[in-house]
MDAnalysis code that builds the backbone (N, CA, C; Angstrom):
import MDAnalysis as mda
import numpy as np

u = mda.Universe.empty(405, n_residues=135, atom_resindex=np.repeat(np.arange(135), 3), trajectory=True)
u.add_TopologyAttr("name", ["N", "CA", "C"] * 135)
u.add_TopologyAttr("resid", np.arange(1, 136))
u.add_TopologyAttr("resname", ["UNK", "UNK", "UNK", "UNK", "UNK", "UNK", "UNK", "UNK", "UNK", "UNK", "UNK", "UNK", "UNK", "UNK", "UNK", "UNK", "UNK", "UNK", "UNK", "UNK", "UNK", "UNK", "UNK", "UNK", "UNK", "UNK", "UNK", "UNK", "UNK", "UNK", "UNK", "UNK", "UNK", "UNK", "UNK", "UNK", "UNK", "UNK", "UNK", "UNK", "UNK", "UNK", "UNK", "UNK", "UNK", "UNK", "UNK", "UNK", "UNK", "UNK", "UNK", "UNK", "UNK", "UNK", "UNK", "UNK", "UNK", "UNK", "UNK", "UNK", "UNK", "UNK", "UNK", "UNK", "UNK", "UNK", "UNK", "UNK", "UNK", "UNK", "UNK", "UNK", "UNK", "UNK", "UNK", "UNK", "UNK", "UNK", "UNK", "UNK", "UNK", "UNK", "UNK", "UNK", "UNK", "UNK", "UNK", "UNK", "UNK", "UNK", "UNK", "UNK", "UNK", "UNK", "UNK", "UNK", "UNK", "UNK", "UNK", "UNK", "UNK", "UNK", "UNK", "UNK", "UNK", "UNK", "UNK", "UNK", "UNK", "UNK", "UNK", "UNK", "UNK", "UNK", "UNK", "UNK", "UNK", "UNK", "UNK", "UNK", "UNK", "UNK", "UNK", "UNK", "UNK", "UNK", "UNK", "UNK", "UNK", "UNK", "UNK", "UNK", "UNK", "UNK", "UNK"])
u.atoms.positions = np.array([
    [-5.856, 17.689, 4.597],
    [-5.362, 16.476, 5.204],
    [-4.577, 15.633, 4.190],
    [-4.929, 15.131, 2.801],
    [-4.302, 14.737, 2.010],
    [-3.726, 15.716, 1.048],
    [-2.563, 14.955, 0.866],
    [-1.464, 15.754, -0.086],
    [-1.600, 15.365, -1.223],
    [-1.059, 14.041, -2.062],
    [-0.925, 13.370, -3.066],
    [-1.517, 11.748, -3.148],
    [-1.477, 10.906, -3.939],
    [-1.554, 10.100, -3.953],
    [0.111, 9.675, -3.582],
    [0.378, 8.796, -2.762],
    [1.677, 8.481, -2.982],
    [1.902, 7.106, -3.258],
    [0.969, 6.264, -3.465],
    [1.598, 4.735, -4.380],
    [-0.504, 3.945, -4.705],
    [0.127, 3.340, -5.858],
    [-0.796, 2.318, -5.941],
    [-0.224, 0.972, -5.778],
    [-0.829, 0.218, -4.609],
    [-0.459, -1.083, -4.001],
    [-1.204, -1.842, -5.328],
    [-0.477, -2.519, -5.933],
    [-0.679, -3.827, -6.661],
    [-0.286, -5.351, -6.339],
    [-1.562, -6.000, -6.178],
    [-0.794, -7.648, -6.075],
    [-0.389, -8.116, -6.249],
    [0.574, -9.054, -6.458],
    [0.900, -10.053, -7.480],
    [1.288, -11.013, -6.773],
    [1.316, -12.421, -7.790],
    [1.200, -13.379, -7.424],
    [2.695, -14.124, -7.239],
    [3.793, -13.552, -8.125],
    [5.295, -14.060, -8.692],
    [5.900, -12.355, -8.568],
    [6.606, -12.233, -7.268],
    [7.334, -10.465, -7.857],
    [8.487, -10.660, -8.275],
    [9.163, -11.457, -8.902],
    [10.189, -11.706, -9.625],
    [9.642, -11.502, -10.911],
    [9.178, -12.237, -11.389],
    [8.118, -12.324, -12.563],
    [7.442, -10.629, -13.057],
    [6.841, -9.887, -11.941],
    [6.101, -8.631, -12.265],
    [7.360, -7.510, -12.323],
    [8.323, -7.867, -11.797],
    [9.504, -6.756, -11.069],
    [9.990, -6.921, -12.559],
    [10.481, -7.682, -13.860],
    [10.538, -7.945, -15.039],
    [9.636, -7.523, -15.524],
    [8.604, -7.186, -15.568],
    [7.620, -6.705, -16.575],
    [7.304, -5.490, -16.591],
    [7.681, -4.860, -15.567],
    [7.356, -3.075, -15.316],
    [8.730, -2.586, -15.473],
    [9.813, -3.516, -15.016],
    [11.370, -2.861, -15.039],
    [11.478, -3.130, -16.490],
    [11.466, -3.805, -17.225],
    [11.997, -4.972, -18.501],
    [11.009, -4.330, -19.781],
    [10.531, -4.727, -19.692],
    [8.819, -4.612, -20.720],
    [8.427, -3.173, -20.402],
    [7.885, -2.643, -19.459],
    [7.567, -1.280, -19.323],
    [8.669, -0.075, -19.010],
    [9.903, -0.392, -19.012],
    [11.322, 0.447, -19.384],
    [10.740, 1.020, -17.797],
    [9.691, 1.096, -16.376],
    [9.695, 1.780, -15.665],
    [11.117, 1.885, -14.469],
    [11.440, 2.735, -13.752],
    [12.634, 2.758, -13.279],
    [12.711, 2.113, -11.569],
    [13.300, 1.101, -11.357],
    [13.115, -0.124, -10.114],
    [13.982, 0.792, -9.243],
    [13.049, 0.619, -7.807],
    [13.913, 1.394, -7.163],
    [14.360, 0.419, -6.008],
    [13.941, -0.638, -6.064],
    [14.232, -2.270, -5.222],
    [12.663, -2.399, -4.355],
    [13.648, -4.220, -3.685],
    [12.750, -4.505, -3.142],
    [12.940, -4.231, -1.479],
    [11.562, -4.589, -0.490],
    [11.808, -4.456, 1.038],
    [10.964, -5.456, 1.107],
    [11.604, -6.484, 2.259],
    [10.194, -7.359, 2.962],
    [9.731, -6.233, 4.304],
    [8.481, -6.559, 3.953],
    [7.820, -5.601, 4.996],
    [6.938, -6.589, 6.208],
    [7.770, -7.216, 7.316],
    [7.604, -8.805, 8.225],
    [6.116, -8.316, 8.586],
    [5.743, -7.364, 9.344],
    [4.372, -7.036, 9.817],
    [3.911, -6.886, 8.621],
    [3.685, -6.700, 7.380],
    [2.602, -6.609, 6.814],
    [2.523, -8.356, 5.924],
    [3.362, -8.780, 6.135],
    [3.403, -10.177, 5.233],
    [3.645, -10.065, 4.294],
    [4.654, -9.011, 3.427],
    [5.006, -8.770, 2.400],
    [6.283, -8.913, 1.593],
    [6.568, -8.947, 0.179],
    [7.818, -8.776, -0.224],
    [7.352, -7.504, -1.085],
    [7.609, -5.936, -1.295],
    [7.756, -5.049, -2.230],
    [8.384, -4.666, -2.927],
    [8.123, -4.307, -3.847],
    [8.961, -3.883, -4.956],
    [8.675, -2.174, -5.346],
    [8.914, -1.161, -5.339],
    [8.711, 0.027, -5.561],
    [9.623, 0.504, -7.510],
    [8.052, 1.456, -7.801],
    [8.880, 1.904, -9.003],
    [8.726, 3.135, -9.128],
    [9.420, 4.196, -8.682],
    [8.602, 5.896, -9.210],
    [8.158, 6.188, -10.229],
    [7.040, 6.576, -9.848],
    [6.632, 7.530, -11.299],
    [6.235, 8.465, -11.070],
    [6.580, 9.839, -11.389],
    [6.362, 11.340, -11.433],
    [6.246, 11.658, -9.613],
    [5.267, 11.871, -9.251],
    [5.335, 12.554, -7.536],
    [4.537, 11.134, -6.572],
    [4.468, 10.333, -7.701],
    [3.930, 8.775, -6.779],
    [4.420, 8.160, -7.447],
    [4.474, 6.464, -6.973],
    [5.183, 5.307, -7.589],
    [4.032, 4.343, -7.387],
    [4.498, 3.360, -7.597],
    [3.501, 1.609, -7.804],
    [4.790, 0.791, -6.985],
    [3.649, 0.201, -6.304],
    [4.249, -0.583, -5.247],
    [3.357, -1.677, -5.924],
    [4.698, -3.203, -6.343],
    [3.752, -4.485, -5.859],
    [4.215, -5.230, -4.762],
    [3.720, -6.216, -4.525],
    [2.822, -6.938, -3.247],
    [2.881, -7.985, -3.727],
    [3.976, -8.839, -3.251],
    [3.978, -10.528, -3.069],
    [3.272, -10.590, -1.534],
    [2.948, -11.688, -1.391],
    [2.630, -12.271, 0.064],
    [3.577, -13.348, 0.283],
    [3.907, -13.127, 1.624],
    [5.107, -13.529, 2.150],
    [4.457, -15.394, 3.302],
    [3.536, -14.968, 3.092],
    [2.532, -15.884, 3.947],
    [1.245, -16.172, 3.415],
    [0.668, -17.603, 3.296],
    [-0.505, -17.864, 2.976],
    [-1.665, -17.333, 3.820],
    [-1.667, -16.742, 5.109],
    [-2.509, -16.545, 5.945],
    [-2.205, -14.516, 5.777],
    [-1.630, -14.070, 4.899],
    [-1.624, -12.690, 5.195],
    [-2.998, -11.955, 4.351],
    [-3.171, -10.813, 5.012],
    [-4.336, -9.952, 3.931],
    [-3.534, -9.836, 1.870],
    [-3.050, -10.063, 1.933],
    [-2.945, -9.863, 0.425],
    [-2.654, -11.361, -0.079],
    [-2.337, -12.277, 0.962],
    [-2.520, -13.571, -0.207],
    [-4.266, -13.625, -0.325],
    [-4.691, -13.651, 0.875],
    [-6.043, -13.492, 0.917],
    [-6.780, -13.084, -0.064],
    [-6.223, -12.070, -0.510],
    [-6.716, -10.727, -1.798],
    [-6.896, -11.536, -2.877],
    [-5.559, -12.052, -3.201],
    [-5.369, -12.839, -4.561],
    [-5.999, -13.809, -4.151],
    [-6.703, -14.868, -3.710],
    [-7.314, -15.864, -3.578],
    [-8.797, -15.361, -3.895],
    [-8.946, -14.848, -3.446],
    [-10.582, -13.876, -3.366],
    [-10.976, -13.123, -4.791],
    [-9.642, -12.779, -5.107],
    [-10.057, -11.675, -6.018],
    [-9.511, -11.605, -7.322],
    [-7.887, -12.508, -6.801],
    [-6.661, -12.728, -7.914],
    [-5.690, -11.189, -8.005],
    [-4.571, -11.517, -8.160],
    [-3.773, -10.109, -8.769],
    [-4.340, -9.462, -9.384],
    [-4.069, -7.978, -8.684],
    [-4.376, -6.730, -9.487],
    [-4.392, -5.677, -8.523],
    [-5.303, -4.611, -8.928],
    [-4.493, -3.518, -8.189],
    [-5.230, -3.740, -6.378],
    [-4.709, -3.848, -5.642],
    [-4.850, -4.009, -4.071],
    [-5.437, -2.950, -3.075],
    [-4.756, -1.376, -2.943],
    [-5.166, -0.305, -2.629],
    [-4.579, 0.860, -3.659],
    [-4.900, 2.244, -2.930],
    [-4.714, 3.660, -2.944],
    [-4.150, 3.914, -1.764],
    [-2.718, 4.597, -2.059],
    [-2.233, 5.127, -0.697],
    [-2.353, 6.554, -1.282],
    [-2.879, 7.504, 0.028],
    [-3.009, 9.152, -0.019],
    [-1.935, 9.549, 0.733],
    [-1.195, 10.184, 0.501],
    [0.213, 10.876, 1.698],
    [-0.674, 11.956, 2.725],
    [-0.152, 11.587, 3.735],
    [-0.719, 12.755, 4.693],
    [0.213, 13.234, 5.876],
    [0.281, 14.363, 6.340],
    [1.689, 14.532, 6.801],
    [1.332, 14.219, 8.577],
    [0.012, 13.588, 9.173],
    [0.361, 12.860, 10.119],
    [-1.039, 12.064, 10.274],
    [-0.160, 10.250, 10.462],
    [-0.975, 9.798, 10.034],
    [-2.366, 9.266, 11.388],
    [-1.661, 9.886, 12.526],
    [-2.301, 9.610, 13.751],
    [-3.453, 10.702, 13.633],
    [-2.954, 11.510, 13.025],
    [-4.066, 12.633, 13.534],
    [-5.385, 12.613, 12.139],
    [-4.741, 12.140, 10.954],
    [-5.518, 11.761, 10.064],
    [-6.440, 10.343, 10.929],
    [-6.257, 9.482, 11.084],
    [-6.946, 8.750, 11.857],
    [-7.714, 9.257, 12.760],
    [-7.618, 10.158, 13.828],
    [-8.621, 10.744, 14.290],
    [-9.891, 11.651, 13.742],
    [-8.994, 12.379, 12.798],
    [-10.343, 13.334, 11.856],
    [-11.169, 12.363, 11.408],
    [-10.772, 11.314, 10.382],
    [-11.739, 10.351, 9.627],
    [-12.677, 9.545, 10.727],
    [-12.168, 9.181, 11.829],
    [-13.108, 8.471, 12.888],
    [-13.708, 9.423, 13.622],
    [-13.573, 10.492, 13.825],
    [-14.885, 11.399, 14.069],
    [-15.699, 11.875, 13.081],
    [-15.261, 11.483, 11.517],
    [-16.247, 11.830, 10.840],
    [-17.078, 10.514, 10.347],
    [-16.972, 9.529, 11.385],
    [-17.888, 8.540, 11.069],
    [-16.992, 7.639, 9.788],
    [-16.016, 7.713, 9.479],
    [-14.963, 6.318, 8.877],
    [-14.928, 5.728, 9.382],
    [-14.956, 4.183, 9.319],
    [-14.293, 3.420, 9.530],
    [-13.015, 2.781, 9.664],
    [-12.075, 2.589, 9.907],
    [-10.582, 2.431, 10.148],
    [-10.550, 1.069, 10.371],
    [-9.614, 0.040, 9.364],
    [-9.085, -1.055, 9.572],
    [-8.067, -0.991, 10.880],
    [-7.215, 0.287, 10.898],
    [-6.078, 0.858, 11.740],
    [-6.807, 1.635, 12.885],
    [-6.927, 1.364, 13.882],
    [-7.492, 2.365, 15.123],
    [-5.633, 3.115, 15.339],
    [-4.389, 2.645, 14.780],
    [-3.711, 3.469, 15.737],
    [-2.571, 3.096, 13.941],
    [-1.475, 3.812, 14.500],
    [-0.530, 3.788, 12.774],
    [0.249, 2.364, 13.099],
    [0.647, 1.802, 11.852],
    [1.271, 0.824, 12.279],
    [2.846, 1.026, 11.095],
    [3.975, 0.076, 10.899],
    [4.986, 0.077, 10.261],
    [5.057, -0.420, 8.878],
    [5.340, 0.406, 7.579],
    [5.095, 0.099, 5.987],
    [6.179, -0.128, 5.370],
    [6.523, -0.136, 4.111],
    [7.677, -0.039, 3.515],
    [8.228, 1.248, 3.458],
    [9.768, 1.006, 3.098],
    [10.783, 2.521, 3.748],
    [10.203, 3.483, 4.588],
    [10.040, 2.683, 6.059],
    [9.927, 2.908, 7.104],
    [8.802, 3.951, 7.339],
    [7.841, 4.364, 6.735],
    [6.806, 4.886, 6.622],
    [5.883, 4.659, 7.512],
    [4.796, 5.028, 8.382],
    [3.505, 4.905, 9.011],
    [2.335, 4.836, 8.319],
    [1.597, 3.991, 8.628],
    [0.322, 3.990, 7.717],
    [-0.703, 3.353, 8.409],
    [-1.856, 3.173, 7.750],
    [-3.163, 3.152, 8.096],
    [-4.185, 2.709, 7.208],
    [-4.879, 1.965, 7.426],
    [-5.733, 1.648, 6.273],
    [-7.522, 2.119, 6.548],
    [-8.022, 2.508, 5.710],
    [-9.458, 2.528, 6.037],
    [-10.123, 1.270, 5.460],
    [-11.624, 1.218, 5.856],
    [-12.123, 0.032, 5.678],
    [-12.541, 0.411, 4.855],
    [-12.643, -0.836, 3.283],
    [-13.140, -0.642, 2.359],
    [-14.987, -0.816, 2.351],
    [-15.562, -0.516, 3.354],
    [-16.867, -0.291, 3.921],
    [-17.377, 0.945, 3.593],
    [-16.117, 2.077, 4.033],
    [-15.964, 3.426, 4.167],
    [-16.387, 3.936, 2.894],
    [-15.191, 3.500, 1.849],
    [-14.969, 3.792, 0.887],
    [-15.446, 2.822, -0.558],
    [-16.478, 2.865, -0.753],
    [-17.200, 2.073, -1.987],
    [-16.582, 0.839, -2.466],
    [-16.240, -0.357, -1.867],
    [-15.116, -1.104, -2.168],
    [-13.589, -1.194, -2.480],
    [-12.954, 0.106, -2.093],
    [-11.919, 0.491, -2.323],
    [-10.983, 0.526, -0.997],
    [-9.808, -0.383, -1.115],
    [-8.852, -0.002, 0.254],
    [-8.152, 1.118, -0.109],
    [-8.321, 1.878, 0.851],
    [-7.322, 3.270, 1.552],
    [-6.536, 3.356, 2.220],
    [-5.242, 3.583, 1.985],
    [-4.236, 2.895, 2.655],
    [-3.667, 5.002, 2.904],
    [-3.467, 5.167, 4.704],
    [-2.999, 6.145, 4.623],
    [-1.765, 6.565, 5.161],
    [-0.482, 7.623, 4.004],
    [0.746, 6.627, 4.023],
    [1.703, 8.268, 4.860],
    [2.088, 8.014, 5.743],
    [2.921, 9.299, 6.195],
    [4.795, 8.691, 6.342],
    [5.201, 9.665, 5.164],
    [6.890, 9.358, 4.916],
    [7.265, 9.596, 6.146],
    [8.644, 9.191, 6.126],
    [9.300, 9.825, 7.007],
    [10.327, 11.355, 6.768],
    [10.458, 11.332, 5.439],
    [11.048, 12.983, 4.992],
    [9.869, 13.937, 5.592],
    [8.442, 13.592, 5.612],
    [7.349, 14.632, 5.557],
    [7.833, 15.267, 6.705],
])
């Protein structure tokens, strides 16, 4: 069912500010940003090797990741796993007794489908499950 890891969601609080420090300071290679309106986001994507790092401004005081940073402060947010469908991954994990933030896929950055499990499921950890659209 899973392929790769395909991003680690990181928070942050300023992505102007972090988009300089991984592009600038960490020489990593920027591949831009997307506001993502349904998730309450501004992203920034950077590849690295067969996954990248995604950060995570909040676009809204009332979204799940300003939330995050209030609760928890910047830092790393989830684990996205690539899976090549993310509806049917949702069904296997909820018959095996997962929990699912997502009962159905919803819309991510570069136009991707995804899904999150509940960090209930998974030992305090969000699972974010991410199906491209090349897949």
């Amino acid at each position: 069912m899973f392929k790769k890891i395909d991003h680690l969601g990181i928070a942050v609080e300023d992505l102007e500010v972090a988009v300089q420090l991984y592009r600038d300071t960490l020489g990593l290679e920027y591949a831009g940003e997307e506001t993502v309106a349904e998730q309450k986001v501004k992203t920034a994507f950077f590849p690295l090797g067969e996954s990248s790092i995604e950060l995570l401004e909040p676009t809204d005081p009332d979204s799940p990741v300003a939330k995050f940073i209030a609760k928890r402060g910047a830092g790393i947010h989830h684990i996205a796993l690539r899976v090549d469908d993310v509806a049917k991954a949702i069904e296997e994990l909820t018959a095996r007794g997962v929990r699912m933030i997502d009962a159905v896929p919803r819309d991510g950055a570069h136009g991707a489908k995804i899904a999150f499990i509940h960090p209930k499921s998974t030992p305090g950890v969000l699972v974010e499950l991410c199906q491209r659209k090349e897949d």
